[in-house]
Residue, then its C-alpha position, 0 to 999 in steps of 0.5 A: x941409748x935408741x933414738x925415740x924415732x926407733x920406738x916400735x910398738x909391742x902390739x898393733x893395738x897396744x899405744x906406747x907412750x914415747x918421749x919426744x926428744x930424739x936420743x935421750x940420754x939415759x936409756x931407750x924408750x921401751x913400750x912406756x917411756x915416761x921422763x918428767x921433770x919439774x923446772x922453774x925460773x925467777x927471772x920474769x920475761x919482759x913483756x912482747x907485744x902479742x900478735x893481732x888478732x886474725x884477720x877474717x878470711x874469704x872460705x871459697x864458695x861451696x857452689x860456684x856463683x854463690x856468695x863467699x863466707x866469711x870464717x875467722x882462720x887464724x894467721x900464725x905468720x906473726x907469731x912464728x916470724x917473732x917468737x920463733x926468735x927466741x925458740x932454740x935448738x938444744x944439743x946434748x952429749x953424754x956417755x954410757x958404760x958398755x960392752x967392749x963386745x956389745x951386739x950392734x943396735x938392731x931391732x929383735x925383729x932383725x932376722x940376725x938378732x939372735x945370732x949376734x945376740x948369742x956373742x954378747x957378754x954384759x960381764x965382759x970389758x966394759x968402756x964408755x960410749x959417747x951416745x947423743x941426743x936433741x931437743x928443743x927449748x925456748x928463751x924466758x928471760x934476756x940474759x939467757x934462761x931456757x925452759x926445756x923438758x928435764x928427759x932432754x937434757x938427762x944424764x948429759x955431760x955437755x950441753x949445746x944451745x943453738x939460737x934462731x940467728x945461728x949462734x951456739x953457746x954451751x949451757x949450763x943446767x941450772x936445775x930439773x925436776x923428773x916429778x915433771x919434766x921440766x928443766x931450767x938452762x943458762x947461757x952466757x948471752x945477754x939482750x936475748x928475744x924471749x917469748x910471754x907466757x900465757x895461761x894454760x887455764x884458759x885454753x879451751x877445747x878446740x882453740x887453735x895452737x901452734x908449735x915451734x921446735x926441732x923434729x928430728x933436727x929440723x930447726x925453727x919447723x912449724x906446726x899447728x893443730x888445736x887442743x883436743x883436750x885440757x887436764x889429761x891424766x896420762x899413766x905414768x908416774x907424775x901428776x902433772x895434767x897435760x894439754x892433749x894437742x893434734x899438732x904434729x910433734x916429732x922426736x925433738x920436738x921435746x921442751x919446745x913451746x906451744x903457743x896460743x893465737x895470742x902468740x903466748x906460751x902456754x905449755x911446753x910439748x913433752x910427750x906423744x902416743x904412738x905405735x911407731x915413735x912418730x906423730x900420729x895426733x895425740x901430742x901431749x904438753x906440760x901447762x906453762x904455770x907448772x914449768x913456771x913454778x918449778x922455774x922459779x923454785x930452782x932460780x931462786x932456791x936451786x932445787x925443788x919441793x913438791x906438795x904432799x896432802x898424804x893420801x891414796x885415791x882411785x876413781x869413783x865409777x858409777x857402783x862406787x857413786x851408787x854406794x855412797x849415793x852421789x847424783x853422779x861419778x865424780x870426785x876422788x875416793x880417798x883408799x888411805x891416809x898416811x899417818x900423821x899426813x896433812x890429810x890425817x891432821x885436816x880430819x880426811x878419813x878412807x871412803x871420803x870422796x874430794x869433791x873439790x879443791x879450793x873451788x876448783x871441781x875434781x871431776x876425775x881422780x887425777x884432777x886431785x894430784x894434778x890441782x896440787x901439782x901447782x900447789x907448795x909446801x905450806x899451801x892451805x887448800x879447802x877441801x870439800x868431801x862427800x862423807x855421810x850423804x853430806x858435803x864436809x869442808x876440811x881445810x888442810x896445810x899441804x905437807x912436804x913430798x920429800x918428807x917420810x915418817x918421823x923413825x918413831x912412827x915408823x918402828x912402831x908401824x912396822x914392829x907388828x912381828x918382834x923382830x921375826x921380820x915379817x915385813x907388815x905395815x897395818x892397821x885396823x880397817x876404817x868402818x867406811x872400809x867396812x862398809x865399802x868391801x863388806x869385810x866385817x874385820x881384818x886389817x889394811x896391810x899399808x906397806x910390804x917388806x921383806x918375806x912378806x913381800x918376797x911371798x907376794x903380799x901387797x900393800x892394799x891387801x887386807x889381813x883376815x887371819x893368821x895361821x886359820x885365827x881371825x885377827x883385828x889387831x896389830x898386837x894378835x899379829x904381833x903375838x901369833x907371830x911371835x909363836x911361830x917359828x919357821x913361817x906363818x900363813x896369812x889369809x888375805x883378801x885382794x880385791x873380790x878373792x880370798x887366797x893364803x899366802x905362806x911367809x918364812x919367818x925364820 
């Protein structure tokens, strides 16, 4: 394992997006790091008096002789002397299995990196190496909860709390959730300093926030900034929509919190952009109400659900705006619904666009995933969708993520080959599907195994032929198929291309 100050980027222009908690267990970051993962805790924390609101504060004169002006500059000395008490260090120490004659960690720019390289034997005697990390996490209830980031404390065999007054005490991992990066700890401590949790939807943009953690094992530092942007996307594989921050964070700075002037959390700093692993002013935290719900998932069922609506979305640009004649490009274009999904049952159809949730405007794509990023198992949402030049509303009972296809919907999607393992999962084009890529017939390949995948067939893709004969259903497929004996070729159309693509069969 590297330690996340080591992260170099690939390319002068390219951004890598980097943990940043120093040593992270489990592996190196590389150009694109991205560990999320959910926790939540029952215990609420008491009430703390939140800090008096700044006092105004004289701006020196611009020209000298003329009167002072008087701004509001925010005074975080309150906060940082207060809830910097129940902000902590967190040390954690694992192992990873190794070569006995492993090259020595250095960088592939080194001018000796392939000359050691060249004695390196990944099949040689393997051993375990101790390899350890830091973070930072914060107390959310008297008897010793902590919330930190789920990539803090992965693949950690020991772990190590260090408290504001000096105290160390082993932790216990309670649970984490890598969907969204959050991790819940119990120490054995009790009438312990906490800190209130605040509301990430409230925040604006520009409002003052500050941070309290462990930069590169510096404890108790403090750094402020303000929020440069709320319900950020990033890319990677979570949905959770981050609070974009210019505050100074720095690997160790992981799972520590970010608090608003009122001296309330209001997200806990996860992630940064940057071409060298260090701060360069795009911080990233995860709104407290996610961590608060996973918290409270783990804290009182020991593990954690996700809610699944059951759909595939992109973006919705000005052409697609101007095709399904919306006044602007907002919303979620849906490109699929699972089958037997909630969306299929709510009465969701390919070429929708999700407008809005519950209310709640979807402006951008990731809007959706990220509004039911907070939802659960069970939720009822209100969807309103842009169908036909109108808004419908469907209401729709948000599923399980964690659950798949009953087997025998499953072995009736895929039996589209009669065992000759062609590996296509299909189904008719939707007429909106028709209508948006002009393909007059085909079928939408939902899933790719086996030779077809191998042969470089992907989900998304449209079937339009096979073997030169147009087909519009499962069972032509299935029949042409069966009729081939060593393999078949698929006319597919991939976005604006059409390319076949040859399939062994036998």
């Amino acid at each position: 394992m590297q330690n996340e100050g080591a992260v170099t980027a690939i390319t002068a222009k390219r951004l890598t997006l980097a943990l940043c908690a120093a040593g992270v267990l489990g592996g190196a970051v590389g150009a694109i790091a991205v560990n999320h993962n959910n926790a939540t805790a029952q215990a609420t924390p008491p009430a703390v008096a939140a800090a008096p609101a700044p006092a105004p504060v004289q701006a020196p004169a611009a020209v000298a002789g003329a009167p002072a002006a008087t701004v509001t500059l925010p005074d975080f000395t309150r906060i940082a002397k207060q809830n910097g008490k129940a902000v902590v260090n967190i040390r954690v120490m694992g192992t990873t299995r190794t070569s006995t004659n492993a090259m020595p960690q250095m960088d592939p720019r080194h001018p000796f990196y392939e000359f050691f390289r060249q004695f390196q034997d990944p099949r040689g005697p393997q051993r375990d190496t101790p390899v350890f990390g830091a973070g930072s996490g914060f107390i959310v209830s008297p008897d010793g909860v902590i919330l930190t980031n789920a990539h803090v404390v992965k693949g950690a065999s020991e772990v190590t709390v260090k408290l504001a007054d000096r105290r160390e005490f082993r932790a216990k991992v309670l649970g984490s959730d890598a969907a969204t990066d959050v991790a819940v700890l119990k120490i054995d401590a009790k009438n312990l300093p906490t800190v209130p949790l605040g509301n990430a939807r409230n925040l604006q943009t520009g409002e003052w926030v500050l941070a309290i953690g462990s930069p590169f094992g510096l404890e108790s530092t403090v750094t402020a900034g303000v929020v440069s942007a709320t319900g950020r996307s990033l890319p990677s594989d979570t949905n959770v929509q981050f609070i974009q921050t210019d505050v100074a964070v720095n690997p160790g700075n992981s799972g520590g919190p970010l608090f608003n002037t009122r001296g309330e959390v209001v997200g806990i700093n996860s992630q940064i952009y940057s071409q060298t692993g260090g701060y360069q002013g795009l911080s990233f935290a995860i709104p407290i109400e996610v961590a608060s719900r996973i918290k409270d998932q783990i804290m009182t069922t020991g593990k954690v659900e996700h809610a699944k609506l059951g759909i595939s979305i992109q973006d919705v640009n000005q052409g697609f705006a101007d095709s399904f004649n919306l006044d602007s490009p907002e919303g979620a274009l849906v490109a699929n619904v699972e089958r037997g999904s909630p969306a299929e049952k709510a009465g969701l159809k390919a070429g929708d666009i999700v407008r809005k949730v519950n209310g709640q405007p979807i402006i951008g794509s990731g809007d959706l995933p990220g509004t039911l990023a907070v939802a659960k198992p069970g939720d009822k949402v209100a969807l309103d969708v842009w169908r036909d030049g109108k808004i419908v509303r469907l209401n729709a009972t948000l599923g399980n993520a964690a659950d798949r296809a009953a087997p025998s919907e499953r072995e009736e999607l895929a039996a589209a080959d009669k065992g000759a393992k062609l590996g296509l999962v299909l189904r008719p084009l939707e007429p909106s599907e028709r209508r948006q890529s002009g393909i007059a017939s085909g079928l939408v390949i939902e899933d790719a195994r086996g030779a077809a995948e191998l042969a470089g067939v992907a989900p998304g893709d449209v079937l339009l032929s096979v073997n030169g004969k147009p087909v519009t259903s499962v069972e032509q497929v299935r029949d042409m198929v069966g009729k081939s004996s060593k393999s078949v070729a698929l006319l597919i159309q991939r976005g604006n291309d059409r390319i076949f693509i040859p399939v062994r069969i036998g």
